[in-house]
C-alpha positions as CSV (number, residue, x, y, z in Angstrom):
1,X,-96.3,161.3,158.0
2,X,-100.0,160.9,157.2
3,X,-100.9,157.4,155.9
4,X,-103.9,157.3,153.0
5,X,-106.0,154.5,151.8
6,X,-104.3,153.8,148.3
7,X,-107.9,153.0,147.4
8,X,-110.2,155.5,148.7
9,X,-107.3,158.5,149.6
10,X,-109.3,158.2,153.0
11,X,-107.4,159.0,155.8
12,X,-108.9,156.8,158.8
13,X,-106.8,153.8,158.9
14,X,-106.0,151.6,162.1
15,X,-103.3,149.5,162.3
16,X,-104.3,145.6,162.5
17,X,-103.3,142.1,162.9
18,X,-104.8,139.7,160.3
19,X,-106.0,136.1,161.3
20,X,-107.6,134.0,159.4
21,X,-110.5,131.4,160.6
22,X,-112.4,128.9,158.4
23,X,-111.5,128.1,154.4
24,X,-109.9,130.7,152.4
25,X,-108.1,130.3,148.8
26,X,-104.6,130.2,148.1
27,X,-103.6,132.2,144.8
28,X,-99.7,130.9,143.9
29,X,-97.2,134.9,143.7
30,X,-95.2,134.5,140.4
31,X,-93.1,137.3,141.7
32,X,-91.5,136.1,145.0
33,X,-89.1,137.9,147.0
34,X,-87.4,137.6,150.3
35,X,-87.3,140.1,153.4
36,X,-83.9,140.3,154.4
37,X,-83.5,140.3,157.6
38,X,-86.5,137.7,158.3
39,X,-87.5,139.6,161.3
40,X,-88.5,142.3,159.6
41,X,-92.0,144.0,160.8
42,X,-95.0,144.0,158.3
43,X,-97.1,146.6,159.1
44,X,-101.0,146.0,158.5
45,X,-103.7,148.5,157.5
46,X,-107.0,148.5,157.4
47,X,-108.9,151.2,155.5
48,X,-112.7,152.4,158.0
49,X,-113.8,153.8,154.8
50,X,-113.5,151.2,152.6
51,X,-112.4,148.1,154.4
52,X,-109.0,147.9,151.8
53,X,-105.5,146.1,153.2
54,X,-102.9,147.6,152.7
55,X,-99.1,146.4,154.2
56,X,-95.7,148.4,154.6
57,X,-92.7,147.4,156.2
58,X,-91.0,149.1,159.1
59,X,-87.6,149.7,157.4
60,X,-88.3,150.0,153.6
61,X,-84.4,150.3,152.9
62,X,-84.6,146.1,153.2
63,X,-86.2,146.3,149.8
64,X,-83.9,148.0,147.8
């Protein structure tokens, strides 16, 4: 299956980890959820085209 940028409908995305470094602003979820098992693998896109994020989780069926 071809991934797309939900943003852009590009298809060049690489798969990348995300670290943060220096300040950066914490925005509180309302709509919190848990991942059942913990171990569960996020997934992390980033979009060449248009630099968006996007994340999906190895086994989607944990979300249902």
């Amino acid at each position: 299956m071809i991934k797309k940028c939900i943003a852009c409908h590009s298809e060049q995305l690489k798969e990348v980890n995300i670290v943060t470094k220096g300040a950066f602003t914490l925005i509180e979820n309302v709509d919190k959820f848990s991942i059942n098992p913990p171990t569960s693998k996020i997934i992390k896109y980033v979009c060449l085209d248009c630099g968006y994020i996007s994340l999906y989780a190895e086994d989607i069926t944990i979300f249902r």
